[in-house]
N, C-alpha and C positions, 0 to 999 in steps of 0.2 A: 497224185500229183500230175499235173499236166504242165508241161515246158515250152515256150515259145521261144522261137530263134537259136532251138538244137539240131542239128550237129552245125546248120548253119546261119549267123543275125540276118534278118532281114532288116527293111526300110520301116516295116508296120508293127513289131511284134511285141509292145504295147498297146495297140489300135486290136488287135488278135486277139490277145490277152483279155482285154476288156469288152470288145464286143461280144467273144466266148462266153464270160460271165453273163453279163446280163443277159443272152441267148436261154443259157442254162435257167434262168433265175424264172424267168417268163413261161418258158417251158412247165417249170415246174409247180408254179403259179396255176398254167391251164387244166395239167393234170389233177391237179388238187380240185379246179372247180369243176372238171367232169364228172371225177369220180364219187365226188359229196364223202368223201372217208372222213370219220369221225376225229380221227387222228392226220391232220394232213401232215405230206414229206415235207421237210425240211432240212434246208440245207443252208451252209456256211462257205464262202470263199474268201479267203487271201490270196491276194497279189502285190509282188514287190518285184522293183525292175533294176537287175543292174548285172552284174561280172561272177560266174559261177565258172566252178571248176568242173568240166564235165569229161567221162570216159567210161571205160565197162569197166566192172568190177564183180567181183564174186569167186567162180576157180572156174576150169576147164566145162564142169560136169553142170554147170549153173551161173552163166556170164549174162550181168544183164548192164546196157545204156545207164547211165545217170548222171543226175547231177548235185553237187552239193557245193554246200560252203555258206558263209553268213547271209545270205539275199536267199537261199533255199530258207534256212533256220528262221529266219524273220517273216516271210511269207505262212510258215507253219503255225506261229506264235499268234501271228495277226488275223489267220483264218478260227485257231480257237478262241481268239479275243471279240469275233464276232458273237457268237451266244453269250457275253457279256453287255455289249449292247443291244442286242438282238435285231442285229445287221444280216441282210443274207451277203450282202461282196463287203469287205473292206479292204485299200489298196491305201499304199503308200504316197506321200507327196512326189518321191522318188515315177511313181506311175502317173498321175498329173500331169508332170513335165512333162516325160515322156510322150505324151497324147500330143500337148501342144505343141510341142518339137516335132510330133509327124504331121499335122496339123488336122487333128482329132479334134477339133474344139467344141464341137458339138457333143461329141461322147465325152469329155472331160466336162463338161458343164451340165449331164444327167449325175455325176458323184455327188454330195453332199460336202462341204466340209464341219469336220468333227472337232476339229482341233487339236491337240496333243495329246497322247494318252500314254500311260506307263505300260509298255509289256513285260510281261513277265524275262526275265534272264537281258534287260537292257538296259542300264543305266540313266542315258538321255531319252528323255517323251519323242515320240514317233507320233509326226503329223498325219494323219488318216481321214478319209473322205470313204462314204457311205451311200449305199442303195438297202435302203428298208426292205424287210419281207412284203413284197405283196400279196395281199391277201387271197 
């Protein structure tokens, strides 16, 4: 899990968030074409952008930073519901706006949108925009 805008928000940490992703995705795209492995890596991201509860937790002997609460658990959800579509990023509408609002538009308009989909443990469909595996 990687976290943007802990311990403290920034102005960009949707624009972070997202350029991170697809940095990672590209990365790992070129490594795949150097290496010719027969089995290339692959990988999966969720991103969802909002209000987590964050602090250490654990005991004396093993305290570690984190963060949690429904925007972690969704992000989780929506990172395994990528090998469903066979997405390597999927981010929430919630992370969209956010771009726009910092004025990403450029990097909000490489996402795809996907439309609504059911995640698993979520009653209401969660609007989702996608960047495909490259090859």
């Amino acid at each position: 899990m990687a976290v943007f805008g802990l311990p403290l928000k920034s102005s960009l940490d949707a624009t972070n968030a997202a350029s991170c992703a697809l940095e990672i995705t590209k990365q790992i795209a070129l490594s795949n074409a150097e290496s010719g492995a027969i089995t290339p890596t692959r990988i999966a991201i969720g991103i969802h952008y909002g209000e987590v509860v964050q602090g250490d937790i654990g005991s004396d002997k093993q305290l570690e930073f984190t963060a949690i609460g429904d925007v972690v658990n969704l992000a989780s959800r929506i990172e395994d519901y990528c090998r469903t579509i066979d997405a390597a990023i999927l981010v929430t509408d919630e992370v969209i706006q956010a771009l726009l609002k910092e004025g990403s538009l450029e990097l909000a308009a490489s996402f795809n949108d996907d439309g609504e989909h059911l995640i698993r443990g979520y009653e209401k469909p969660v609007h989702l925009f996608s960047v495909m595996r490259l090859p």
